[in-house]
N, C-alpha and C positions, 0 to 999 in steps of 0.2 A: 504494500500500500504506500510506504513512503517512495518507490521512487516512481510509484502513478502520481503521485503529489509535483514530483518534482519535473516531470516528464509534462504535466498541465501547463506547471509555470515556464517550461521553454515554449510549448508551444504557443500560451499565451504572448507572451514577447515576440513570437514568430509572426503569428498574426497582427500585432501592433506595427509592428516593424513594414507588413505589406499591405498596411492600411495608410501606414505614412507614405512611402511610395507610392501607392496611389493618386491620396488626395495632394502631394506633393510636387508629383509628376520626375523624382525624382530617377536617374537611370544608372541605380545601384538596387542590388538584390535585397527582398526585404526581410530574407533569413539574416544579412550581416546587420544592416538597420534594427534587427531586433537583438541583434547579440551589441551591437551598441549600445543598446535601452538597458540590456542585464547588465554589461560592463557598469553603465555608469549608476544604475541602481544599487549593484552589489558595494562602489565607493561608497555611496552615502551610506546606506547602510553601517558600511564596516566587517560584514562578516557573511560568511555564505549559509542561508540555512543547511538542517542535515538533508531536506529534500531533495532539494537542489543540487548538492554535493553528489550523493546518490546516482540521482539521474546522469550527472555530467559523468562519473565516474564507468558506467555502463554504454556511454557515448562514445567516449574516448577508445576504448579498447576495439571499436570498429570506424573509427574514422577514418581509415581508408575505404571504407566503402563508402564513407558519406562525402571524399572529395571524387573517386574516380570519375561518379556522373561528369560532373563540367569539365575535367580534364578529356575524359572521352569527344565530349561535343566539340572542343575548338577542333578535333583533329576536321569536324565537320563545315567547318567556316575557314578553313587553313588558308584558300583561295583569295578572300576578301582582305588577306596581309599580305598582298601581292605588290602593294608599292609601298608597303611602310614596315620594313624587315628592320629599318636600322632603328626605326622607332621603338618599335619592339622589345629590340634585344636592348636598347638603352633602357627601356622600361625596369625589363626582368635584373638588369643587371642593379637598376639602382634600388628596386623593390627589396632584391633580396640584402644586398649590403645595408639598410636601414633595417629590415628586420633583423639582421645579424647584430646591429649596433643596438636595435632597442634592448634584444633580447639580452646585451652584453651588460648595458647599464641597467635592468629591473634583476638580472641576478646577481648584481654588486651590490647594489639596493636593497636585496633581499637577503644574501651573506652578512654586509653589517646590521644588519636589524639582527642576527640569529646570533650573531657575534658578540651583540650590546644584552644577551637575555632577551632578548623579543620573543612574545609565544610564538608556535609553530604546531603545525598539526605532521 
């Protein structure tokens, strides 16, 4: 039962997230727009319910099948990157070097809070 609880509250945010793309007209996916609304909800917050934990934690161990879908489909639109390759790969290359550097400074971030006695699960 709890991680039917927790499984409600994503997909609640799921659905928020592609109602604001809607009414927004936004052309971003409104599974990320609702993992946006959780991220910034779980800040104020401060803490992740045990539901929610739950659910993510049973998420996570198949998330590769919850990215293959859209990796599968570009191979279906490969055509329409037929003049903008250099775009592209400047894209990926700068996406992932930012995520590399976020992910460098929130687990520095995260070492000295554990280091100073910070709780930790």
């Amino acid at each position: 039962m709890v991680m039917l609880r927790g499984f409600l509250v994503l997909v609640v945010f799921f659905l928020l997230g592609e109602a604001l793309r809607l009414i927004a007209g936004l052309p971003v996916s409104g599974g990320v727009l609702g993992m946006i609304m959780v991220t910034f909800t779980l800040m104020l917050r401060g803490k992740v319910s045990d539901e929610l934990a739950e659910a993510s934690r049973g998420l996570i161990s198949v998330l590769v099948l919850l990215i293959t879908p859209g990796v599968v489909g570009a191979f279906f639109i490969v055509d329409q990157f037929s003049g903008y390759w250099t775009t592209v790969l400047v894209a990926l290359i700068l996406g992932t070097l930012l995520s590399v550097f976020t992910t460098l400074l929130l687990m520095k971030t995260v070492a000295g809070v554990v280091e100073k006695g910070g709780e930790h699960d």
